[in-house]
N, C-alpha and C positions, 0 to 999 in steps of 0.2 A: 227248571230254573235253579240255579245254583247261588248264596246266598253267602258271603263269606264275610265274617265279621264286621257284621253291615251293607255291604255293598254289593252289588249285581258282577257276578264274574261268569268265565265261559268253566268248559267242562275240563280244557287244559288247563288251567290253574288249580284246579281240584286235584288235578290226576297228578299235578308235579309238587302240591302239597305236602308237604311230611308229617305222616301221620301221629308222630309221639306229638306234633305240637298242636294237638286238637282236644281241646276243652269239653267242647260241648257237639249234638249234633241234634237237629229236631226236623221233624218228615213233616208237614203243610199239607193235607190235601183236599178235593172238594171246596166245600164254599169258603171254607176259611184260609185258605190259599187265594182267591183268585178277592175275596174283601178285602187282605192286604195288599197282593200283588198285582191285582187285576188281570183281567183278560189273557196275560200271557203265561199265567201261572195256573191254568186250567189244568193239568199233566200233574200238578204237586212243583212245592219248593221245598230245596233240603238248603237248611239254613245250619251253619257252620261257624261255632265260635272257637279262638283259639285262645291257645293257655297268655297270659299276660305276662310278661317276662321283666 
């Protein structure tokens, strides 16, 4: 599950992201992934902040 400043997005929008404008990035996995994301977020969320312009 992919996590983009804020919001639930697919793995294309990641992949077409440009990298200089990436802030932050934090890995979710185990129970503290699926406490905030639930159920679907069993695999890990990589949650993605981007610089504020």
């Amino acid at each position: 599950m992919f996590i983009l400043n804020g919001k639930k997005v697919s793995k294309k929008v990641i992949d077409e992201l440009d990298t200089d404008s990436i802030d932050k990035i934090e890995v979710l996995k185990g129970d503290s992934a699926t406490k905030e994301y639930g159920k679907k977020a069993k695999e890990g969320v990589v949650i993605i902040t981007t610089k504020k312009e």
